[in-house]
N, CA, C and O atoms as CSV, one atom per row, in Angstrom:
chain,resi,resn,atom,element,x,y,z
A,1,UNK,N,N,0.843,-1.183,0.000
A,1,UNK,CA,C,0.000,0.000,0.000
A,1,UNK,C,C,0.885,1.243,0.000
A,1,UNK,O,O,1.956,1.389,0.589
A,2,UNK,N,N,0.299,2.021,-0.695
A,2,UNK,CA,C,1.431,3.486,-0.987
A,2,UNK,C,C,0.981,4.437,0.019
A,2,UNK,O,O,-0.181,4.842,0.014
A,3,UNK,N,N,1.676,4.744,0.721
A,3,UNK,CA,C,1.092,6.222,1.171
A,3,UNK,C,C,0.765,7.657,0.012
A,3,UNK,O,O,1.562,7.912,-0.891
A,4,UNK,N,N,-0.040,8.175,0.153
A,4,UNK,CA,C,-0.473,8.739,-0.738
A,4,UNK,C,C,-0.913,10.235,0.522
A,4,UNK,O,O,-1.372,10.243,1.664
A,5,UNK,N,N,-0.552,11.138,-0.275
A,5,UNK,CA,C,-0.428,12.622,0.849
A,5,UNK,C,C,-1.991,12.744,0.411
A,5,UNK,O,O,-2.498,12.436,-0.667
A,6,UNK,N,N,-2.731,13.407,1.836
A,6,UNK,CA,C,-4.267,13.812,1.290
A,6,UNK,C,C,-4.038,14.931,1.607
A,6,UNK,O,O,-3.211,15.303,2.439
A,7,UNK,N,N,-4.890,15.697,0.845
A,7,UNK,CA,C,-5.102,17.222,0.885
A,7,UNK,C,C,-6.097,17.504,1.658
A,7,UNK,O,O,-7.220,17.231,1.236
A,8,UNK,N,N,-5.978,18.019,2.765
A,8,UNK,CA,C,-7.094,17.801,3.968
A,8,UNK,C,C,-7.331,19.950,3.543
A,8,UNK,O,O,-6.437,20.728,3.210
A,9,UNK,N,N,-8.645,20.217,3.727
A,9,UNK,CA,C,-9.137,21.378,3.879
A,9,UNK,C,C,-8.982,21.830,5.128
A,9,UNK,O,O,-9.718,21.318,5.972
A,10,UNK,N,N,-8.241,22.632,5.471
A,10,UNK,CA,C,-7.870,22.804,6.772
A,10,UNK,C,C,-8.398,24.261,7.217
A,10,UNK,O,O,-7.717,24.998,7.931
A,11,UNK,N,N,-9.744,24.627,6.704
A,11,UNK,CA,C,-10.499,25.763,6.926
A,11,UNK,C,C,-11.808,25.095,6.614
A,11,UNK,O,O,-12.583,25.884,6.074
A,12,UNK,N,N,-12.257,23.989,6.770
A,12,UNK,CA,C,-13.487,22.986,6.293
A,12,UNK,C,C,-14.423,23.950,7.297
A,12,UNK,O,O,-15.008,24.729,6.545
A,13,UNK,N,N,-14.732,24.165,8.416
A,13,UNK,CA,C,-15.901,24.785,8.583
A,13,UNK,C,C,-16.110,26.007,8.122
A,13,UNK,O,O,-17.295,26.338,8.070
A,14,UNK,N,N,-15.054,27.043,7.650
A,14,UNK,CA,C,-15.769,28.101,6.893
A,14,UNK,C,C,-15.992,27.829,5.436
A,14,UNK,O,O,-16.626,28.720,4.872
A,15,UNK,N,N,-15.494,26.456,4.422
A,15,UNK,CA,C,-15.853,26.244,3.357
A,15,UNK,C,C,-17.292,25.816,3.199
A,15,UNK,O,O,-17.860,25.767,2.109
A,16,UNK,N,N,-18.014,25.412,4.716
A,16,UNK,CA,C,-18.768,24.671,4.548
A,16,UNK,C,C,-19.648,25.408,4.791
A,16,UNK,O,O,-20.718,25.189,4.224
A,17,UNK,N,N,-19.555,26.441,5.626
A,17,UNK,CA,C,-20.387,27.847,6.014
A,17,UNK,C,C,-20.750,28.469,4.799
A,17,UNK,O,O,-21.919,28.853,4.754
A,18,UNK,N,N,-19.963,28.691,3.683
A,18,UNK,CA,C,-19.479,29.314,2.264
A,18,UNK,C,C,-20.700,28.778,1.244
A,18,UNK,O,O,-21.277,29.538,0.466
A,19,UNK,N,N,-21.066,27.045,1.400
A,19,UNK,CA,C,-21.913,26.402,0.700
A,19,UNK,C,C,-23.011,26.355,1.692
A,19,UNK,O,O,-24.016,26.420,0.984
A,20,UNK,N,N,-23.326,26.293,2.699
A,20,UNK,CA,C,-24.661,26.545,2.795
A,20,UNK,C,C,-25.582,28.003,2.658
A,20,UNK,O,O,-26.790,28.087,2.434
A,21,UNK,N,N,-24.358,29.380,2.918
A,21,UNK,CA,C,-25.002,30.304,2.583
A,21,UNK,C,C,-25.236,30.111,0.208
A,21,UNK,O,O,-26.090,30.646,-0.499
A,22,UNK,N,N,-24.539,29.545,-0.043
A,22,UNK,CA,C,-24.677,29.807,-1.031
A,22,UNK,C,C,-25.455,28.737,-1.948
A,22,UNK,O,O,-25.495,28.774,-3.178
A,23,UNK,N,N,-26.024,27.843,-1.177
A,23,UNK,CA,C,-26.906,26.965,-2.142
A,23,UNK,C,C,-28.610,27.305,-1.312
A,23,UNK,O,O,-29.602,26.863,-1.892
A,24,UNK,N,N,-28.733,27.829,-0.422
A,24,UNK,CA,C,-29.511,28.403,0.668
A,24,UNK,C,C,-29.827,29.455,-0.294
A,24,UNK,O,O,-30.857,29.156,-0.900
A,25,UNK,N,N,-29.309,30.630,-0.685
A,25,UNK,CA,C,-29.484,31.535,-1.624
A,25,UNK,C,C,-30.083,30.968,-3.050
A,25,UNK,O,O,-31.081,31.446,-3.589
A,26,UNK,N,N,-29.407,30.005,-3.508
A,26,UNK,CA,C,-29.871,29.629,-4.356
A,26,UNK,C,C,-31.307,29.012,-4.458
A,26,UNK,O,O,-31.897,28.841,-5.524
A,27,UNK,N,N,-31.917,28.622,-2.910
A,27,UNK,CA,C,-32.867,27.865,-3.449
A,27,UNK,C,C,-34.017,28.770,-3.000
A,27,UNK,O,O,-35.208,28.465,-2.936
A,28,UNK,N,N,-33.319,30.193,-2.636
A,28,UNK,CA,C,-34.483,31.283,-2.698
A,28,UNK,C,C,-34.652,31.319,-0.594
A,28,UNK,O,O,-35.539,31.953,-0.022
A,29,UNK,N,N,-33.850,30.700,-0.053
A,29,UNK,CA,C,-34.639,30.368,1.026
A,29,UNK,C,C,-34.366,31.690,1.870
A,29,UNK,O,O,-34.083,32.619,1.114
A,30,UNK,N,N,-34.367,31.940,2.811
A,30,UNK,CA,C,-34.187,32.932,4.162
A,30,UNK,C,C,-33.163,31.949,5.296
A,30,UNK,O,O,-33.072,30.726,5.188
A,31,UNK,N,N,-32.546,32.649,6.217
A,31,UNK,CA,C,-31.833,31.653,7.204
A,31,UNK,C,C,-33.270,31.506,8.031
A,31,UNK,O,O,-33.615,30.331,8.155
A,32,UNK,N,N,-34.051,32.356,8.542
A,32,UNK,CA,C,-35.408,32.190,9.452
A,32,UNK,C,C,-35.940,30.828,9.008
A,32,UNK,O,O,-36.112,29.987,9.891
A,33,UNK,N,N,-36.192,30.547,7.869
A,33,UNK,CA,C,-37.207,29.403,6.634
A,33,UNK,C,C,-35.959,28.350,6.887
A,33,UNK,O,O,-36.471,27.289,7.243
A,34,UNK,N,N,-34.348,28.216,6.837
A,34,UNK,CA,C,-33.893,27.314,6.714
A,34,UNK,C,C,-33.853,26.822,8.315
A,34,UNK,O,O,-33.817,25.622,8.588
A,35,UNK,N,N,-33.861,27.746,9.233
A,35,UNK,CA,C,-33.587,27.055,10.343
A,35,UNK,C,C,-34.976,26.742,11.146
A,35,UNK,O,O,-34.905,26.248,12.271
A,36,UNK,N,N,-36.081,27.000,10.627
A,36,UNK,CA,C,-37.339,25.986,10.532
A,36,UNK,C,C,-37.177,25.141,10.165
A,36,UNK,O,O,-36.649,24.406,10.999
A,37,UNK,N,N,-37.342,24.662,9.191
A,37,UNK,CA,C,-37.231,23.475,8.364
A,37,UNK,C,C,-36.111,22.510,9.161
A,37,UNK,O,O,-36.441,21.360,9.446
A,38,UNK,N,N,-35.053,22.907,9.440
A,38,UNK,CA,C,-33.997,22.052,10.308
A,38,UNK,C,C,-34.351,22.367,11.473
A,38,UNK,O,O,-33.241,22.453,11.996
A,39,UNK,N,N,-35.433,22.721,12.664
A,39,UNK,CA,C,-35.873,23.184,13.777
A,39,UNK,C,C,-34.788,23.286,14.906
A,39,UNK,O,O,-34.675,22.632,15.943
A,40,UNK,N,N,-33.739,24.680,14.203
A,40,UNK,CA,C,-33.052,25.195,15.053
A,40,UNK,C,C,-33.254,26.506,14.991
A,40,UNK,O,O,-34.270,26.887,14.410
A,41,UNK,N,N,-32.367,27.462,15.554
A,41,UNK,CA,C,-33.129,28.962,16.080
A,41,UNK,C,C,-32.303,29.840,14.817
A,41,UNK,O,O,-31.145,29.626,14.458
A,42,UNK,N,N,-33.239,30.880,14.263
A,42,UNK,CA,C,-32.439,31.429,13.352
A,42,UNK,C,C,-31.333,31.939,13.704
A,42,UNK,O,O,-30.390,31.716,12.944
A,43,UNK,N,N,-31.072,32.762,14.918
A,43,UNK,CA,C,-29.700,32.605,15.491
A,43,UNK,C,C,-28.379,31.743,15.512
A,43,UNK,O,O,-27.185,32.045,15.517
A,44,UNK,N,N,-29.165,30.378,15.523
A,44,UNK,CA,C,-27.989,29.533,14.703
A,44,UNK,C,C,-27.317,29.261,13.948
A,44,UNK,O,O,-26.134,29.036,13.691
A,45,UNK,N,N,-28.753,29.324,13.382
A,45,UNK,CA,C,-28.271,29.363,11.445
A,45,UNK,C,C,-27.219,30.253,10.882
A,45,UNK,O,O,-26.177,29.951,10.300
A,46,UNK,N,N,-28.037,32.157,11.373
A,46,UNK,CA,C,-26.865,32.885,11.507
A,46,UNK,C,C,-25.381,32.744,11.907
A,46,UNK,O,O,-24.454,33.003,11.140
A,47,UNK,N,N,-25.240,32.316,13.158
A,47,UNK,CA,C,-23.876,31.858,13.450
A,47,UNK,C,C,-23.647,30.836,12.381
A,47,UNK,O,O,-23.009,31.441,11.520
A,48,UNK,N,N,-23.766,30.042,12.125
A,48,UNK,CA,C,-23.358,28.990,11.017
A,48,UNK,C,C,-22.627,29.220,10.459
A,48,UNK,O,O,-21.441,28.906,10.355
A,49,UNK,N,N,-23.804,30.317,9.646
A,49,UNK,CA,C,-22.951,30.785,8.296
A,49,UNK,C,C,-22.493,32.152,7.902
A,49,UNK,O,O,-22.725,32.815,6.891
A,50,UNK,N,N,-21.490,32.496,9.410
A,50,UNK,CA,C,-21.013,34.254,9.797
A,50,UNK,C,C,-19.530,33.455,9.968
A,50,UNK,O,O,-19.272,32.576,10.790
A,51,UNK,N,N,-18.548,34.089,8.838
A,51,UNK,CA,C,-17.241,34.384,9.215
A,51,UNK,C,C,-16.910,34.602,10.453
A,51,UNK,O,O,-15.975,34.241,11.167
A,52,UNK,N,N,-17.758,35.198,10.578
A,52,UNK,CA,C,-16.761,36.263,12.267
A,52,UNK,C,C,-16.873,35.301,13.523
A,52,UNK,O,O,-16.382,35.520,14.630
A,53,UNK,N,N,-17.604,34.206,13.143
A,53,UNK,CA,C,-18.379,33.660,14.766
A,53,UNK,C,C,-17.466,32.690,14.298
A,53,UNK,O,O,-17.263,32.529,13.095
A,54,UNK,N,N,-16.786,31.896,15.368
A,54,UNK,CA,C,-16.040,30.595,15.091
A,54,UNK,C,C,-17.127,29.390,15.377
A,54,UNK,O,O,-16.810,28.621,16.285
A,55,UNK,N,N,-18.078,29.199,14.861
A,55,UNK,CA,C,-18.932,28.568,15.714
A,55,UNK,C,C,-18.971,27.202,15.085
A,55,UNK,O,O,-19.535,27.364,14.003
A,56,UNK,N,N,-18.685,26.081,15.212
A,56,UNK,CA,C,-18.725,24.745,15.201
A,56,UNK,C,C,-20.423,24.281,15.054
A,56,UNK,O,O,-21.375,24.955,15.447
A,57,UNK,N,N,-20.466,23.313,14.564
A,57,UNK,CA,C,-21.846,22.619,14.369
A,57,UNK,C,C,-21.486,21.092,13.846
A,57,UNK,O,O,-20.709,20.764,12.949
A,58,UNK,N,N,-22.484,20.089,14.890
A,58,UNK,CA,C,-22.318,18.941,14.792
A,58,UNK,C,C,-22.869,18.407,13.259
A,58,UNK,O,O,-23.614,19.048,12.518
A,59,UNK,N,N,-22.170,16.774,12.941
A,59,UNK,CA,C,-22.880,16.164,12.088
A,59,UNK,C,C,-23.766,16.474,11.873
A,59,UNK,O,O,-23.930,17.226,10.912
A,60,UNK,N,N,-24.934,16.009,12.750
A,60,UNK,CA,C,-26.383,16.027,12.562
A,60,UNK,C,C,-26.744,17.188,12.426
A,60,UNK,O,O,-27.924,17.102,12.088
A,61,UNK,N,N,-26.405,18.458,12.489
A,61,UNK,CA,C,-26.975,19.464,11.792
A,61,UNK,C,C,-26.328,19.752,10.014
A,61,UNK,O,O,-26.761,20.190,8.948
A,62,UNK,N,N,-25.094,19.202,10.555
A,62,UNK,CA,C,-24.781,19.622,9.022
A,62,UNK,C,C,-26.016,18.531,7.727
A,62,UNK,O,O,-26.531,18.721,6.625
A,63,UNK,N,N,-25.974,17.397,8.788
A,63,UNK,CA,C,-26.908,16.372,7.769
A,63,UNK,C,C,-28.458,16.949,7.957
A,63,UNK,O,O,-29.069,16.949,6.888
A,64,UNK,N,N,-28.829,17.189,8.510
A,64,UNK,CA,C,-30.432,18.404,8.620
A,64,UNK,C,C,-30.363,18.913,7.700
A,64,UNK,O,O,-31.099,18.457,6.825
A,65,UNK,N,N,-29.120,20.627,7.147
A,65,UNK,CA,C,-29.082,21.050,6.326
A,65,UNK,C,C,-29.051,20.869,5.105
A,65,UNK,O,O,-29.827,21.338,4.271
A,66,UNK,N,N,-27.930,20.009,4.895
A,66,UNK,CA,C,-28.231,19.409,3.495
A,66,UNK,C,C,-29.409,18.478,3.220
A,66,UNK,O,O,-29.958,18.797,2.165
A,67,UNK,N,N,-29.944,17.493,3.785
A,67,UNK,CA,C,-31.380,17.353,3.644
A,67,UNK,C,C,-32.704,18.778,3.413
A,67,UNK,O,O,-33.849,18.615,2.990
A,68,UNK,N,N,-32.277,19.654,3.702
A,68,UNK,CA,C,-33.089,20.804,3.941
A,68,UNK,C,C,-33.182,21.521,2.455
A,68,UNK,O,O,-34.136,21.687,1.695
A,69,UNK,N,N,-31.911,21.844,2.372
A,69,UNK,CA,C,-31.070,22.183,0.993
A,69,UNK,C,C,-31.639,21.452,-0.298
A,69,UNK,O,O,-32.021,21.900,-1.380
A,70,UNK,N,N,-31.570,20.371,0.128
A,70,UNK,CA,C,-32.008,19.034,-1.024
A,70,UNK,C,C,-29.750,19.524,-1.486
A,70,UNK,O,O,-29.525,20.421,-2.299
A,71,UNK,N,N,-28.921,18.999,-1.020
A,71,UNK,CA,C,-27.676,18.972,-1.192
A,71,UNK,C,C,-26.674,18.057,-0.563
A,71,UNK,O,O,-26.230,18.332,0.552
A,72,UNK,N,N,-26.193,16.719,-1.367
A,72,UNK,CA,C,-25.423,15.970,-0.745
A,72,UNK,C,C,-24.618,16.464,0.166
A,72,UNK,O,O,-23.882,17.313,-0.338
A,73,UNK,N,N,-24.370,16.246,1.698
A,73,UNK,CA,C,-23.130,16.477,2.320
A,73,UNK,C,C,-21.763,16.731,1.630
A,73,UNK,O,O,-21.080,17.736,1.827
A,74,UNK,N,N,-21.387,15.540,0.664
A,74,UNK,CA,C,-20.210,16.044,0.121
A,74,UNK,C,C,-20.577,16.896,-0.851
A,74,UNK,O,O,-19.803,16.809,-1.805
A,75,UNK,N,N,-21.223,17.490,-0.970
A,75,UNK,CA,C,-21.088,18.952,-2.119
A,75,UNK,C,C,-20.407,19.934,-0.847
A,75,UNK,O,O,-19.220,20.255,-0.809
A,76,UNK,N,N,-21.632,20.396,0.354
A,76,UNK,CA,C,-21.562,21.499,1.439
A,76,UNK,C,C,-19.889,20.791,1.761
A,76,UNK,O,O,-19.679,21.120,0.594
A,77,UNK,N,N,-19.228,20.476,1.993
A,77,UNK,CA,C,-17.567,20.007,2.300
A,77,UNK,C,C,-16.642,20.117,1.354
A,77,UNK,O,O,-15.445,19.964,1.596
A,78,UNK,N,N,-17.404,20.564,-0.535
A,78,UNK,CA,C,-16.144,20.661,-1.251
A,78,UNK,C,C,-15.509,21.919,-1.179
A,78,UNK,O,O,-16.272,22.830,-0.858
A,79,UNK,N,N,-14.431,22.209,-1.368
A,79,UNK,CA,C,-14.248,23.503,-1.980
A,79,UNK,C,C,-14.485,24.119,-2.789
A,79,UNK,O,O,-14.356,23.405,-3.783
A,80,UNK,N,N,-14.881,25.407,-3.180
A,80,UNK,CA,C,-14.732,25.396,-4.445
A,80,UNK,C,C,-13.515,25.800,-5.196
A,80,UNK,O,O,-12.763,26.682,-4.783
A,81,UNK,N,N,-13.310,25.077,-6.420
A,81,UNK,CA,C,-12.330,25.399,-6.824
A,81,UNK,C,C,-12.156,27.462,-7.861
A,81,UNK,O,O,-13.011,28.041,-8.532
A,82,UNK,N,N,-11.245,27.748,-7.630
A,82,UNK,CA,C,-11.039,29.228,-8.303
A,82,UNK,C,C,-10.679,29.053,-9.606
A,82,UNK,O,O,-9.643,28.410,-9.775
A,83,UNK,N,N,-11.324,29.499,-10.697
A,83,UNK,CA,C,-11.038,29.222,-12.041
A,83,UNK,C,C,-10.069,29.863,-12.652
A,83,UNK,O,O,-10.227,31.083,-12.703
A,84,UNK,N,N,-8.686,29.245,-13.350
A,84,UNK,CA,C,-8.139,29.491,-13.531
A,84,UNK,C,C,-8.318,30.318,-14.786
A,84,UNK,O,O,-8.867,29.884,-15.799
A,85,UNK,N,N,-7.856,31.445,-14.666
A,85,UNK,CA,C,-7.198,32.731,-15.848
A,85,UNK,C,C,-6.632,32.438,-16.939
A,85,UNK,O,O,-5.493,32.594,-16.499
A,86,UNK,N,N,-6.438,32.096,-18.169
A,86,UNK,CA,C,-5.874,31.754,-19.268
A,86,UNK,C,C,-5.061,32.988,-19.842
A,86,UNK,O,O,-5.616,33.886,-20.477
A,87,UNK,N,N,-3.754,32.965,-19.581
A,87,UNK,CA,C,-3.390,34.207,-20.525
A,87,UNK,C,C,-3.333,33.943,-21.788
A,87,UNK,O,O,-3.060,34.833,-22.593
C-alpha cells in the first residue's frame, strides 16, 4: 500500500459555512425558513454561516441542512475550486 499525501481542507468549517449560505441563496430560502425546516433557532443558522463567529456545528446538523437544501453532504464540504485565468 502506498502512502499517498491527502489534501485535507484545513479551513473545512468556513468552506462549509461558504456552501450553505450559497446553495440556501440559491434555493431562494431565508436563514429564518432554513432554520425551521432544520428546527433550530435562526440565530444559529446565523452563526453557522457568519465568518466572524467561530462557531462549530455537529454532524447532525450539518446532515439536517443538506437534507433541507435538497444537497449531498459532500457537495456542502467541497471547496470550491477558483477558475483558472488563461493568458
Amino acid at each position: 500500500m502506498r502512502n499517498k499525501e491527502i489534501d485535507f481542507d484545513t479551513d473545512i468549517y468556513n468552506t462549509i459555512r461558504k456552501n450553505i449560505r450559497k446553495y440556501r441563496l440559491e434555493k431562494g430560502i431565508t436563514s429564518a425558513e432554513l432554520a425551521e425546516m432544520v428546527d433550530l433557532s435562526h440565530d444559529f443558522i446565523r452563526q453557522i454561516q457568519s465568518e466572524k463567529v467561530a462557531y462549530n456545528f455537529s454532524v447532525e446538523t450539518l446532515y439536517r441542512i443538506s437534507k433541507a437544501l435538497d444537497v449531498p453532504i459532500d457537495v456542502l464540504v467541497t471547496k470550491e475550486e477558483k477558475e483558472k485565468i488563461v493568458s
